[in-house]
C-alpha positions, 0 to 999 in steps of 0.5 A: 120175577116171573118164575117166582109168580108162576111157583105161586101158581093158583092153577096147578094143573096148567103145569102139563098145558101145551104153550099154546094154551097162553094165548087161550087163556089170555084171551079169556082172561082179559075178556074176563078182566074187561067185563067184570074188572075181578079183582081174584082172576087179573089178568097179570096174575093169570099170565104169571101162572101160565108161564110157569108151563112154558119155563118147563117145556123145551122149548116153548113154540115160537108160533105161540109167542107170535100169537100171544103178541098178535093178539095184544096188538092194538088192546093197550096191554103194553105191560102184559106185552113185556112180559111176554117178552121177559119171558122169551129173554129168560130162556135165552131166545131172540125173536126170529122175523115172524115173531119180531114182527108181531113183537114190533106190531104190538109195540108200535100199537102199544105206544112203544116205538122205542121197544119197536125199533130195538126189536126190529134192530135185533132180528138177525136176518129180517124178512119183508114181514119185519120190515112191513112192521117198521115201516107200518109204525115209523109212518103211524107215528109220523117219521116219513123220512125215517120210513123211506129210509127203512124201506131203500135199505129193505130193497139194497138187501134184495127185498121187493116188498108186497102190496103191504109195503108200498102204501104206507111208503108212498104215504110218507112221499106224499106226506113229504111233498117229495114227487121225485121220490114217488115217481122213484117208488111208483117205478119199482112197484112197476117193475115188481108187477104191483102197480094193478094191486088195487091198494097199490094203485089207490096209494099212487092216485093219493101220492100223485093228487097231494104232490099236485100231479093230478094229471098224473093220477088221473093217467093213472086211474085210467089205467086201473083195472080194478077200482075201489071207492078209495081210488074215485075218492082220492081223484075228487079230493084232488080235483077239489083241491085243485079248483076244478069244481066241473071235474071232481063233480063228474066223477061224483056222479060216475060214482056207481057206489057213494060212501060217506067218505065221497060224499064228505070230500064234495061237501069239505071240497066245496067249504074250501073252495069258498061254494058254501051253498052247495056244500048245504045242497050236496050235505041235504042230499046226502041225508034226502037219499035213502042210501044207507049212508050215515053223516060221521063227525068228519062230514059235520066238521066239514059241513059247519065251516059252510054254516060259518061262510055264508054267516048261516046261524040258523042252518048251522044250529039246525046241523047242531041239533042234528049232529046231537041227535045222531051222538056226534056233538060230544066229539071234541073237533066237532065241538071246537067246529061247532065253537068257530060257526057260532062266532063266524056267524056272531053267535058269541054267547053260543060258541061260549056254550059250546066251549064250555060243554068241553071237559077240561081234560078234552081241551086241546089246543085247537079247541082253545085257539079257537075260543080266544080266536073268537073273543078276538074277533068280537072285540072281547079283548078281556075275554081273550085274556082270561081264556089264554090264562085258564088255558096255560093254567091247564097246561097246555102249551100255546103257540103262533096261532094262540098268539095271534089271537091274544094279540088280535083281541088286544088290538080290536080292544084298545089294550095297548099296554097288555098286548105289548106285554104279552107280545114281549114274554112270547119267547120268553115265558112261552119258548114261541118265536114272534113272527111276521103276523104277530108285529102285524098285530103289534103295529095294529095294535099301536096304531090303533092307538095312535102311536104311529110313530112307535109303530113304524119303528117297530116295523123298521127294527123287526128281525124279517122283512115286513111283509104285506099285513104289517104295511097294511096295518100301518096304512090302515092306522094312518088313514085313521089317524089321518096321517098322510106322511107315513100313509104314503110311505106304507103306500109305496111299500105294499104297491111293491108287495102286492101290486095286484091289490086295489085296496091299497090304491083306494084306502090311500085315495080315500086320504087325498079325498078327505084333505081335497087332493083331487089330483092325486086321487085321479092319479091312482086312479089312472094308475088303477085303469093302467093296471087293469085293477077294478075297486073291490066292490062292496057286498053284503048279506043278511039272513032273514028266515032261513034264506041269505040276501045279498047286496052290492053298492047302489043295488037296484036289483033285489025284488024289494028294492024299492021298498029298500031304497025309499025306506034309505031315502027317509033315514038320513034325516030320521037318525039326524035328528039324533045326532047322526053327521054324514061323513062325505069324506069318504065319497071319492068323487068331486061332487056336491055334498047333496050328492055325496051324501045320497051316495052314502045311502046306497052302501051294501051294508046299509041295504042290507040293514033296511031289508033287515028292518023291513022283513023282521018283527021288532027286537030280532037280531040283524046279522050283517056280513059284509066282505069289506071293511065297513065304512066309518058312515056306515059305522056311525049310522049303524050306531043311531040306527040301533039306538032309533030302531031298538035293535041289536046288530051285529056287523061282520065285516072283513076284519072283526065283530060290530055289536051295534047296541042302543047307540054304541058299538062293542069295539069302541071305535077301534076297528 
């Protein structure tokens, strides 16, 4: 094929050119095609007309085959790249080891691993270059296992390998979480006197820091001669993942050099470690410092779920802005961030936007996750529906996180019948395995509905033990439905899964306290005592201009605090008047009902809410985050609050979105 396009050839006098002159003219070519996209000089035709010198010289110079495939290597010319290696076939010629490694580059580079690994396959005697070639493509396509295979078989043959090798094979052991096997690399990279090598040594820190030897990597760091940014980068990621804040942050500051790949490690390292404020400090400083250093869309990805935490609204729309301004906002994992800081902070309608903005063709499944993971949480049972529908109508393939999602949206919206259906086609029409989180939101489901006895058979006829969110589920229903017979049962069960946790205890209490059961109630609590387990206590906070204020239960701490709690003392009577019933059941203690019911005035939420009213003009939003489930005289009282007051507010809590609007809430008193 390629000898009758050459016998065409529209260029004669390349019949006497050196076979060198291929790879000039492809170079200019494929400049020439990129440009102009010429339909008279295509790129294909010019390599058809150059072949025909090579056919006639013997033989052809494999120096220039190895600088032909050099140079399609990661220009997505795989066609072209074939061809070439037609040509080769056609003159009976195997490609020798420096050859074949660039053939198996610009394979693996072209998206061909099959070719790739044939090639490798047919070297006869293949030098440590073919085998840095396998061993570079098998890790970038994400074959760790089959890499370190390539490479103990490359050592049984004699060969060390060089500093080319080793990173990407330590990559792999740390991919694998296999430390033993990284000790095993880490002494033959000793032995053959590449341990100094700084790309070595950076590849060590990294494997060490992911396997969770972080004092083996610092050992090793220590030793280090010479150090490159990756190598202080690498220990801070290490130390962050680890939780030691004090230490990733002396490292940061012994930097003598920061790039933005350390400055993006302190700021996603904070995000993780739940410090969202200093994460804000450390992106500020960031952009304060003239340092040449520019935010990528790692570091606005990184930054966002910060925004997300602390339910900053207005700082994460002021990151949007800046992040569109710089051209990052049309990255599609920035804007799927961008999607979940919205709804964490109860911007809804935002977050839809930004889903919408995202072309069709660029919705991947993360980006859908996350948007039906957002009309979840705000009780947009329907919306969640309809988005999971437009997304298999697109084609893309859902998966355990789609569904705990849709289940979720199902169970928040009062949709018993859907999600049970959805949740019975999972295998299916879907090829997903139901696991322990989706019976979790099935028994939600059902026992939000009341249909408790259903639930606990489903929990009792599930295929794998069931864990601490499918009993706490069952108990969370119970206490809604008060059914104090299977609540205990659950009861038991978590004080076996999860002892540790006192919010058991306390929900289960919060029962006997309702029906009077005082002796019970004490003796959870001699049991919480006995333990060493404290009630979880309630915080809240609210943003107001730009600043986030907290509140614990009964606070007295705030500078307003008695503007708060004299405005609180006056709003029972001020939302009776329109109906509101204080719900005393819920006061743990044996006391008057005068007292209980000052008691319920004092709940964090509901002094978060008060400054809110106190500190904003009227018909402005109140955002309330809370890190507890919101308390059902909270809920109500929330509820005549936005009715008298004509607000809207959104509560977060630990659970789900609380749109409170003109004396309703969004989820329909399914929480």
């Amino acid at each position: 094929m390629l000898h009758g396009h050459a016998q065409r050839s529209p260029f004669p006098l390349l019949q006497t050119t050196n076979p060198k002159t291929l790879f000039h003219f492809i170079h200019f070519s494929s400049q020439s095609q990129s440009q102009s996209q010429s339909r008279h000089f295509p790129l294909h035709s010019t390599l058809s007309s150059l072949a025909e010198p090579l056919l006639r010289r013997d033989p052809p110079e494999n120096s220039s085959y190895a600088a032909v495939f050099q140079f399609l290597t990661g220009r997505s010319l795989l066609r072209l790249g074939r061809q070439v290696h037609a040509h080769m076939a056609l003159r009976s010629l195997e490609p020798d080891a420096f050859v074949g490694a660039k053939m198996i580059a610009m394979y693996a580079s072209s998206g061909d691993l099959d070719s790739a690994v044939t090639t490798f396959n047919r070297i006869n005697n293949p030098s440590s270059l073919s085998y840095n070639s396998i061993i570079r493509a098998y890790t970038l396509y994400g074959f760790p296992q089959k890499t370190i295979g390539i490479y103990f078989r490359m050592r049984s043959l004699g060969l060390k390998g060089d500093n080319f090798t080793y990173p990407f094979v330590l990559k792999c052991c740390a991919d694998l979480s296999n430390v033993w096997m990284g000790i095993c690399v880490h002494g033959i990279s000793l032995r053959i006197g590449l341990e100094i090598d700084m790309y070595v040594g950076t590849s060590l820190i990294d494997m060490y820091v992911k396997c969770g030897e972080i004092s083996d990597a610092h050992k090793l760091f220590d030793r280090m001669i010479v150090r490159d940014i990756s190598s202080w980068n690498a220990l801070i990621a290490g130390y962050m993942k680890n939780g030691e804040i004090g230490v990733a942050e002396d490292l940061f500051e012994g930097m003598a050099r920061k790039n933005i790949v350390s400055w993006t490690t302190m700021i996603s390292g904070y995000t993780q470690n739940g410090l969202a404020e200093r994460a804000l400090f450390v992106f500020d400083k960031m952009l304060e410092e003239d340092s040449g250093v520019k935010p990528n869309w790692v570091t606005i990805m990184s930054v966002l779920p910060a925004c997300a935490h602390s339910a900053a609204l207005e700082r994460g729309s002021q990151i949007h802005k800046f992040a569109s301004k710089i051209g990052l906002d049309s990255n599609v994992s920035v804007q799927t961030a961008l999607v979940a800081m919205y709804a964490k902070c109860g911007g809804l309608a935002e977050a839809s936007q930004c889903f919408d903005r995202i072309p069709l063709e660029k919705k991947n499944l993360v980006a859908w996750n996350t948007m039906i993971t957002a009309y979840s949480s705000h009780g947009r049972g329907l919306e969640s529906i309809s988005t999971f529908e437009e997304m298999i109508k697109a084609g893309v393939q859902p998966d355990t996180i789609t569904f705990t999602g849709l289940l979720s949206g199902c169970s928040h919206s009062g949709l018993a019948d859907m999600g049970l259906k959805y949740f019975s086609c999972m295998t299916k029409a879907y090829s997903v395995e139901p696991e322990v989180q989706h019976y979790a939101c099935v028994v939600d489901l059902l026992g939000r509905a009341g249909r408790l006895v259903e639930a606990n058979k489903l929990i009792n006829n599930m295929p794998m033990q069931a864990g601490p969110s499918v009993w706490g589920a069952l108990l969370a229903a119970c206490r809604k439905h008060r059914n104090l017979e299977i609540a205990e049962v659950a009861a038991k069960k978590l004080f076996i899964l999860e002892p540790d946790n006192s919010g058991n205890y306390v929900l289960l209490s919060n029962m006997y306290a309702e029906v009077g059961m005082w002796k019970e109630v004490d003796n959870l609590r001699a049991m919480l005592k006995s333990q060493g387990m404290r009630k979880t206590p309630g915080c809240s906070w609210i943003e107001v201009n730009g600043k986030a204020h907290m509140f614990l239960g009964g606070d007295t701490s705030h500078p307003q605090a008695k503007e708060i709690h004299v405005f609180l003392e006056a709003l029972p009577e001020k939302i009776k008047e329109a109906g509101y019933v204080p719900d005393t059941s819920l006061v743990l203690h044996d006391v008057s009902e005068e007292e209980k019911e000052h008691n319920l005035t004092t709940h964090s939420e509901k002094l978060a809410i008060a400054f809110g009213l106190l500190n904003t003009s009227p018909g402005v939003v109140l955002r309330v985050t809370k890190n507890l489930r919101i308390c059902v005289d909270c809920h109500t009282a929330t509820k005549f609050i936005s009715e008298i007051y004509r607000r809207e507010i959104i509560v977060r809590d630990v659970n789900r979105f609380h749109h409170f609007i003109n004396g309703s809430c969004s989820c329909g008193d399914y929480w």
